[in-house]
Structures are given as structure tokens and as C-alpha cells.
C-alpha positions as CSV (number, residue, x, y, z in Angstrom):
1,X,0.0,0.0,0.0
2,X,1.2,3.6,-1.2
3,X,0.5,6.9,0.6
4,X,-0.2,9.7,-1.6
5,X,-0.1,13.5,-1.2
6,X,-2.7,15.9,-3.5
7,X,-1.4,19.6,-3.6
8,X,-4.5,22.2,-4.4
9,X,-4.2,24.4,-7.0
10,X,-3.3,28.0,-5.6
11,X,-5.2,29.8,-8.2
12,X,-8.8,29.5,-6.7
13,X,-10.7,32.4,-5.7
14,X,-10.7,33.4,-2.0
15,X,-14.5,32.4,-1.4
16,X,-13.8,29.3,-3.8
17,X,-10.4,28.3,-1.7
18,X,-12.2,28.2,1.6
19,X,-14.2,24.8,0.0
20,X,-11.2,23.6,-2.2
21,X,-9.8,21.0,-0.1
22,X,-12.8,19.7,0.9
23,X,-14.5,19.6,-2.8
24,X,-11.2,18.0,-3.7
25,X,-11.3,15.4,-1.0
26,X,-15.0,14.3,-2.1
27,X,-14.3,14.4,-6.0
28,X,-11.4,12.0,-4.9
29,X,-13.5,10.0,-3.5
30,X,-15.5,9.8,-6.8
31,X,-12.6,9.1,-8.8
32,X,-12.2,6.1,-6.5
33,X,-14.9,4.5,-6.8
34,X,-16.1,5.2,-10.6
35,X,-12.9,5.2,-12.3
36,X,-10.0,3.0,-10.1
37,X,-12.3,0.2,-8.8
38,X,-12.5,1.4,-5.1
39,X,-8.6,1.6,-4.7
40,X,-8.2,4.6,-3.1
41,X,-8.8,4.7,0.7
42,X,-7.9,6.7,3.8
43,X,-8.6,10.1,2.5
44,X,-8.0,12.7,4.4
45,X,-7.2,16.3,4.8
46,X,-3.5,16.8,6.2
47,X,-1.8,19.5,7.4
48,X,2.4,19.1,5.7
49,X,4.7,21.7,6.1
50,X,1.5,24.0,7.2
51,X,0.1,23.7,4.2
52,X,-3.1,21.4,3.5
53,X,-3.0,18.1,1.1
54,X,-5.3,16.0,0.4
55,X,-4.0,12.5,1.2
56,X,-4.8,8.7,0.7
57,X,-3.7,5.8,-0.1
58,X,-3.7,2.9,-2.7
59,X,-1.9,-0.4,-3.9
60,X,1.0,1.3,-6.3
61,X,-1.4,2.9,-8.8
62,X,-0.3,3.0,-12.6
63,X,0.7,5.2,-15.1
64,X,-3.0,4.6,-16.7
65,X,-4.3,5.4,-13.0
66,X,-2.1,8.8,-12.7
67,X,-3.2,9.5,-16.0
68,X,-7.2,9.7,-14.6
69,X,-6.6,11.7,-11.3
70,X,-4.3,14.1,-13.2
71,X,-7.4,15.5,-14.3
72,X,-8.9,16.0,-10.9
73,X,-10.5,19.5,-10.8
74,X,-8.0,21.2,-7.9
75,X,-5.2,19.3,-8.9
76,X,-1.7,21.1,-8.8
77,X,1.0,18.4,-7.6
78,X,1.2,14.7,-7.0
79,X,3.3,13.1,-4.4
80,X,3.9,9.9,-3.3
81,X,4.3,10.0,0.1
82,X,6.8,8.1,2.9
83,X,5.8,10.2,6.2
84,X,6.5,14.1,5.5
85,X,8.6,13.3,2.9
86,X,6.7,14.2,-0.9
87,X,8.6,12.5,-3.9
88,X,7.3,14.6,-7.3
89,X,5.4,12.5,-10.2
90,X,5.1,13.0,-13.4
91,X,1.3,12.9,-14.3
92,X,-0.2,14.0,-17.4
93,X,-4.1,14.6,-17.9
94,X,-6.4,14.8,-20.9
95,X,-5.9,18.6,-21.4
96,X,-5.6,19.5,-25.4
97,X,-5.7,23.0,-25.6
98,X,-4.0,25.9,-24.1
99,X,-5.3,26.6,-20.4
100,X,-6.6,30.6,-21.3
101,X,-9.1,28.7,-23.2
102,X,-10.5,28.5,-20.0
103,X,-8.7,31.4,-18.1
104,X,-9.1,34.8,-20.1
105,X,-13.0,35.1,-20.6
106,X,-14.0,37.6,-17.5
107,X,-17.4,38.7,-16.6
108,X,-20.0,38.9,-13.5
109,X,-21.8,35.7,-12.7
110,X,-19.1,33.2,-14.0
111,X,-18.8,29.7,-12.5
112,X,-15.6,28.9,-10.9
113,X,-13.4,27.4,-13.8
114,X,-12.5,24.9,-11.3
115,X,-15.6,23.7,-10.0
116,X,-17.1,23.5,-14.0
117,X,-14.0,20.8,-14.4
118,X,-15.4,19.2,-11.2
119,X,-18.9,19.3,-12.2
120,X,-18.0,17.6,-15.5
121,X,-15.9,15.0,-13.9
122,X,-18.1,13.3,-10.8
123,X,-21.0,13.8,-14.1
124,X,-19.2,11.5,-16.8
125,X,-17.8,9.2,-14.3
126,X,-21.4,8.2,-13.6
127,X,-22.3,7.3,-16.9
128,X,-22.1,3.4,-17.6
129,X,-18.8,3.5,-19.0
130,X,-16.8,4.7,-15.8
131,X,-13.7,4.2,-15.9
132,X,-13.0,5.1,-19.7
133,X,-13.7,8.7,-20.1
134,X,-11.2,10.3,-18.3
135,X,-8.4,7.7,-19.4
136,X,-5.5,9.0,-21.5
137,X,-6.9,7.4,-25.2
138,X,-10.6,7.3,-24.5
139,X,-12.4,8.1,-27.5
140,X,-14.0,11.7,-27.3
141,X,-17.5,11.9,-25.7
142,X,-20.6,14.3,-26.6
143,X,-21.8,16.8,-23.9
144,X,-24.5,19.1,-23.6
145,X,-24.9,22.4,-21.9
146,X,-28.6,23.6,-22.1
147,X,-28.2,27.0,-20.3
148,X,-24.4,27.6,-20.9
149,X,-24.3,31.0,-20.8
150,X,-20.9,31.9,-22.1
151,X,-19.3,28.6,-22.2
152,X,-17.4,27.8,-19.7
153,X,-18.4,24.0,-19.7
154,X,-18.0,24.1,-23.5
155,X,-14.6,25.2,-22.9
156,X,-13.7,22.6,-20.3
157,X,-15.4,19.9,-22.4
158,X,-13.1,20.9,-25.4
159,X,-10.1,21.1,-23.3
160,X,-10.6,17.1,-23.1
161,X,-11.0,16.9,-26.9
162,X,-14.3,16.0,-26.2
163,X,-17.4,17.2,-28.8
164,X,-19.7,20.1,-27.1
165,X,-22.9,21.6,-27.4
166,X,-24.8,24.4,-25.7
167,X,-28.1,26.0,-25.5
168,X,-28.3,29.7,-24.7
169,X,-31.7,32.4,-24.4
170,X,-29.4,35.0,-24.2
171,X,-28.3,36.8,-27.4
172,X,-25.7,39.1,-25.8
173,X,-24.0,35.7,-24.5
174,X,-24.3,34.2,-27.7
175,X,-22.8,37.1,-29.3
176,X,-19.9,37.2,-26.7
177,X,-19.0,33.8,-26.8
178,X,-19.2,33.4,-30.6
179,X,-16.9,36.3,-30.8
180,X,-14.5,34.9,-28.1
181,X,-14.2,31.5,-30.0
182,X,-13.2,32.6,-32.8
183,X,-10.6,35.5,-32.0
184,X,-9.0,32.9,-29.4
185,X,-8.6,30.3,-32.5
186,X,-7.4,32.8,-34.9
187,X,-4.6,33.9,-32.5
188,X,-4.2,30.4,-31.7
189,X,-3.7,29.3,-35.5
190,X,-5.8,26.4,-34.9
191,X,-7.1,24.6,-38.1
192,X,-10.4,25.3,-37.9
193,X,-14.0,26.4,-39.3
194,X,-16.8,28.9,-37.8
195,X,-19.9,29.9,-39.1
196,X,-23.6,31.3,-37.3
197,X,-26.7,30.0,-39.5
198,X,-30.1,30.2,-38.2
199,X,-31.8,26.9,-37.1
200,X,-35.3,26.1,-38.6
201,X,-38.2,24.0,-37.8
202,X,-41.4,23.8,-39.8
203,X,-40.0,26.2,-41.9
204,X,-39.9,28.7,-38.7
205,X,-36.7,30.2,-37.4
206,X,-35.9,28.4,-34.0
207,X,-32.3,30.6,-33.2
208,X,-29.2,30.6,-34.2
209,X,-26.3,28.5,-34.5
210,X,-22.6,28.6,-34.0
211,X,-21.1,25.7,-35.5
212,X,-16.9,25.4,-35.4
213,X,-15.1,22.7,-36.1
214,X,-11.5,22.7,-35.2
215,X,-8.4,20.8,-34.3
216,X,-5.7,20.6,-31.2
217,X,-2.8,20.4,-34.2
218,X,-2.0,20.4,-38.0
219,X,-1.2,16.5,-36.9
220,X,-4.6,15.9,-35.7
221,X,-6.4,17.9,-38.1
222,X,-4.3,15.9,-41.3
223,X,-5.7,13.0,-39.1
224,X,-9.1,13.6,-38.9
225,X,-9.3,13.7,-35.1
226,X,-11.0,17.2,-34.9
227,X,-13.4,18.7,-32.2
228,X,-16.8,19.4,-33.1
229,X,-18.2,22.7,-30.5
230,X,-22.1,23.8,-31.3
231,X,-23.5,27.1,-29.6
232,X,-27.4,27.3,-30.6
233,X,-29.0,30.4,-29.1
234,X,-32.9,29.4,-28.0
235,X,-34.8,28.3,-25.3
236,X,-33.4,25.5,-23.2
237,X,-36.6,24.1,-23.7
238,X,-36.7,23.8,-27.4
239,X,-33.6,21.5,-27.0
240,X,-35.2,18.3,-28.1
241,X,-36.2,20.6,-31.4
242,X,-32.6,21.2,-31.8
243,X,-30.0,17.9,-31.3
244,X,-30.8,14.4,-32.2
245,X,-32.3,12.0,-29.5
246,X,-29.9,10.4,-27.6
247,X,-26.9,12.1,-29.2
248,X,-25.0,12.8,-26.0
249,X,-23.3,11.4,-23.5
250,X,-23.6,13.7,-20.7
251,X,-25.4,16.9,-20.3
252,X,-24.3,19.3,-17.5
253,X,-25.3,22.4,-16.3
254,X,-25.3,25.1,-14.2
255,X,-28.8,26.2,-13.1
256,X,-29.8,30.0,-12.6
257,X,-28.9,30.7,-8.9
258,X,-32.1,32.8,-8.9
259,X,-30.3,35.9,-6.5
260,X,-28.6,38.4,-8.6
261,X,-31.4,37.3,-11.6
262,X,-34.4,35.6,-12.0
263,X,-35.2,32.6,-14.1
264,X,-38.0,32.6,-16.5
265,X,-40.8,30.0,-16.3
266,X,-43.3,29.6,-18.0
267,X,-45.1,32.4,-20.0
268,X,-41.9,34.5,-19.5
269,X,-43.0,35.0,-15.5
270,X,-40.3,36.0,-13.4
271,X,-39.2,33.5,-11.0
272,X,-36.2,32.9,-8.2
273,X,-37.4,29.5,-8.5
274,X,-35.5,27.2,-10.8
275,X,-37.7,24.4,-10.0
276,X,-40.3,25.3,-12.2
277,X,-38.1,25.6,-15.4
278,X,-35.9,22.8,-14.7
279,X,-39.4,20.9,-14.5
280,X,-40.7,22.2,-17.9
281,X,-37.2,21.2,-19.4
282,X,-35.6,18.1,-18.3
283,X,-38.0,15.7,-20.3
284,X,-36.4,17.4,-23.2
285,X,-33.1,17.0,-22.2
286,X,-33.3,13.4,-20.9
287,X,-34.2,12.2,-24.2
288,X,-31.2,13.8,-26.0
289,X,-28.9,11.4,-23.7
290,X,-27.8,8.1,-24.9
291,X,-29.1,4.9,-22.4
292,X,-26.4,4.6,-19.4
293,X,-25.7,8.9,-20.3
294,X,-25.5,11.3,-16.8
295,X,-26.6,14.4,-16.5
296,X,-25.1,17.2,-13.6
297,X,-26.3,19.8,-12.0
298,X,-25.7,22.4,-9.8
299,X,-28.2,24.8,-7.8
300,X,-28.3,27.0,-5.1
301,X,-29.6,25.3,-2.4
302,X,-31.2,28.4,-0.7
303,X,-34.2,28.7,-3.3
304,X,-34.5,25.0,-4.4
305,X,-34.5,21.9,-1.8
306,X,-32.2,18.9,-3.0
307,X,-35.0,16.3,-2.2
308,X,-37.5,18.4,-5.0
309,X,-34.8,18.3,-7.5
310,X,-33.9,14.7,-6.6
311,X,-37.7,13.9,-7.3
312,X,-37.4,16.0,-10.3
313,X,-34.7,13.6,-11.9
314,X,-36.6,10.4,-11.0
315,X,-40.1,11.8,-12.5
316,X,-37.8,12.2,-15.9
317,X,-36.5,9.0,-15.6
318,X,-33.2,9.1,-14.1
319,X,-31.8,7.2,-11.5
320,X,-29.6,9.8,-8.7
321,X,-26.1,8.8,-8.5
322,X,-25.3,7.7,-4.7
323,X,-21.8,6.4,-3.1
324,X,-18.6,8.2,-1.8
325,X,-18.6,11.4,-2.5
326,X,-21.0,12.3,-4.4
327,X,-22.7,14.2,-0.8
328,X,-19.9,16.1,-0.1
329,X,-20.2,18.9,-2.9
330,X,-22.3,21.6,-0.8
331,X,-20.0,25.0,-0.2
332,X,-20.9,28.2,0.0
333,X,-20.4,30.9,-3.0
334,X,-21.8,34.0,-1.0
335,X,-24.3,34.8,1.5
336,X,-26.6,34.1,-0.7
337,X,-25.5,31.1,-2.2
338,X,-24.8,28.0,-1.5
339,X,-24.1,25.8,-4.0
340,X,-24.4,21.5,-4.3
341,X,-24.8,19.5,-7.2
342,X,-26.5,16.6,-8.2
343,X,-25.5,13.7,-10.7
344,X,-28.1,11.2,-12.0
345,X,-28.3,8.5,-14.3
346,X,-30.3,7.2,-17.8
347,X,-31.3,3.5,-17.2
């Protein structure tokens, strides 16, 4: 049995860093369970040279097994451990693209770049095939954001090489993001293609769509192993009128916190509660994933109750993810936030 020592990442936002250890600790414990067979145990918060690590321990894990916690959310360093002593390895994660991808865009109500990589993980590791996605050579998945605002988890999702989609009711978003995309792969000079063409159903204009197609290298792109990213600006709830059923292999969002803004229901009424559009919309989304697909969530827990969400999931047919870690997500953003997320299952 090995000891091992997690170093968080020192880039987290004050409010974010007060709940990093322990969101790290708990996604670990995911990672165990779902992707290395229950072979990590022990884990633990620890205090080494007055700074905190996450520790635990595991028969001598492999490259392969390095490979899938390198892309743990907080992740800065990996140790293996012999009492206070920390030996440095090497681990490389699934990460394709540049890491300002994710870093430069700035703006008020964006979701900790961090906790959108955690999201994401503890989501596709509870899809049926749990231990490939985050491996090294896993072939790329499909994921959906249906309120993806300005594509943060389309961002994360193509830093794995991984095919993304979104939904956005928002047109300044849309605009923003469409924008951002494409100046960031023109300075880039990344093979790629862009365009925005309106989507139509019944011969009726539905929104528009941003469709880009693009590659991490000239290698990849001579090779045919390209990205596909999708931005389609509608309602969340027209998504079934938008993607192909079962096209995706996990859709995750982040749900209007209902504090600094509302979230509208139905008939356009003004709610804080995002109960009642998350009720109106899931049926939609739970057909576009694939049988043995997850979807992820995260809510403020202040204006919606995780047992009415829970029943939410299971009235559209899911099946809520249980086991370590997957309770031990709930931190606080502000005083009037505190945030949790919920991962369930298609049968």
C-alpha cells in the first residue's frame, strides 16, 4: 500500500479556496470509486509543512491510473508519500488546448473554472462506461450544456477533446462567446472552421447557431481527429427541437442561482425558482442522452431543496447517483448562495 499526497491548486478564488480542499477530498472520492475500482482509501485532509493536502492511499497505482486523477478539478501536484517526505510525479491529464481557453474570458456571474472541471468530472464518471472517459486514449465523448451562458463547460469539455454543445436564451451571450471563439482560435492558429446560420423547424426560425469545427494540431487535423463545439441560441426548452435524441453522453449544467437574476418559467413569469423551469425542461433533455448517459447539475440550495430536484430527476426517468462522494459537494459561494450538485443517471 502507497501513501499519496494531492497539492490544491493556488489559483482558486478566495471564497472558492475556503471549500477547495474539501470539494477536492469528495471528487477523490468519486474518482475512486467510478474510475479505479474502489482503490483509493484513507482520504483525508492533512496538514504538511503548514500547508493542507489531500492524502490517501492505494496499492502502487499505474501510469493509466495517474493519467485519470491528473485530471482531478484542484489538482496542482502529486506526491507519493513516505511520512513528510513528498517524492514529485510525473502525471499527465487529458488537457488538449491551451489553459486561457479557460482562463481569459472575465465577466460577473461566471462559474468557478475549477468547480465547472469538477462538475463535469463526478457527471461523466457516472455514466455506464466509468472508468473510460477520463483515461488518456478514450475516444471523445458528446456533452450538452442547455443553459451555458458563455461557455465555460464548452470550454472545459473541449479542453478534453471531447465534442460540445450548448443551449443559450441569451443573445448578448451568444454574441460574446461566438466572438470569443473565434478570435482565441485565430490567435491560436488552430485549423479550424466557424460559421452562425439560423436553425429552422417547420419552416420557422428556431435561433441561431454557431457551429466550429477545429483541431488541437496540424497533426490531428491531417488525421481527422477534430473537435466538433455547437452554440445554438434558443430556449433550453426547445432543445429536443434542436439535437438528435440520444446524441449525448452527458449533459451538464449550471442552473440559474435565482439571486442576482431571476429565471423565466413559464409564460416568460419571473421566477427565483428554478424548479419550475428545470421541470418544464428536463423531459427534453433526458431524451437527447444516450441509455447509461449522466446528467449534472448544480443549484443553489437556498431557493430549491435537493430532495424536490432529486424527485425532479426520477419523475424524468433518471436514477440519482449515490456512493462516496457524491454528498460532499455543498460550499458556500456567498451569503446568498450555497451551492451543491446533483449527478443522475439514464437506465
Amino acid at each position: 500500500m502507497t501513501a499519496y499526497a494531492l497539492l490544491i491548486h493556488p489559483s482558486a478564488n478566495r471564497v472558492y479556496a475556503e471549500s477547495a480542499v474539501g470539494l477536492a477530498a469528495a471528487e477523490l472520492a468519486v474518482f475512486g470509486d467510478r474510475a479505479l475500482g474502489g482503490r483509493v482509501g484513507d482520504v483525508a485532509v492533512t496538514a504538511i509543512g503548514g500547508l493542507p493536502y489531500v492524502t490517501f492511499t492505494s496499492p502502487d497505482l499505474t501510469d493509466r491510473d495517474l493519467s485519470v486523477l491528473a485530471n482531478l478539478s484542484a489538482r496542482y501536484a502529486f506526491f507519493a508519500r513516505d511520512g513528510d517526505l513528498l517524492r514529485p510525479l510525473e502525471v499527465t491529464g487529458r488537457d488538449r488546448f491551451d489553459s486561457d481557453l479557460i482562463t481569459i474570458p472575465k465577466y460577473a456571474g461566471k462559474t468557478n473554472e475549477q468547480f465547472t472541471r469538477l462538475l463535469l468530472n463526478v457527471t461523466v464518471l457516472a455514466t455506464t462506461d466509468r472508468a473510460g472517459p477520463l483515461g488518456p486514449d478514450s475516444p471523445p465523448l458528446r456533452v450538452l450544456d442547455p443553459m451555458c451562458g458563455r461557455g465555460t463547460t464548452l470550454n472545459q469539455a473541449m479542453m478534453y477533446g471531447w465534442h460540445a454543445s450548448g443551449v443559450e436564451i441569451d443573445g448578448k451571450d451568444f454574441e460574446v462567446y461566438a466572438n470569443f471563439i473565434r478570435t482565441w482560435l485565430k490567435h491560436k492558429r488552430l485549423k479550424h472552421s466557424a460559421e452562425i446560420a439560423p436553425v429552422r423547424r417547420n419552416r420557422a426560425v428556431l435561433g441561431r447557431r454557431l457551429a466550429v469545427t477545429l483541431a488541437a494540431s496540424k497533426e490531428d487535423h491531417r488525421a481527422g481527429r477534430t473537435v466538433d463545439l455547437t452554440m445554438v441560441h434558443a430556449d433550453t426548452r426547445r432543445s429536443r427541437d434542436v439535437f438528435r435524441a440520444g446524441g449525448f453522453d452527458a449533459i451538464v449544467t449550471d442552473a440559474p442561482y435565482g439571486v442576482q437574476h431571476g429565471t423565466r418559467g413559464q409564460a416568460d413569469r419571473l421566477t427565483r425558482d428554478p424548479l419550475g423551469l428545470l421541470a418544464e425542461a428536463l423531459p427534453g433533455w433526458v431524451a437527447l442522452l444516450r441509455p447509461g448517459g449522466a446528467l449534472g447539475i448544480s443549484w443553489n440550495t437556498l431557493v430549491a431543496a435537493r430532495d424536490d430536484l432529486a424527485a425532479l430527476l426520477v419523475k424524468a426517468g433518471l436514477e440519482v447517483a449515490d456512493g462516496p462522494g457524491y454528498g460532499g459537494f455543498a460550499h458556500r459561494v456567498d451569503q446568498a448562495i450555497v451551492r451543491d450538485l446533483i449527478v443522475a443517471q439514464r437506465a
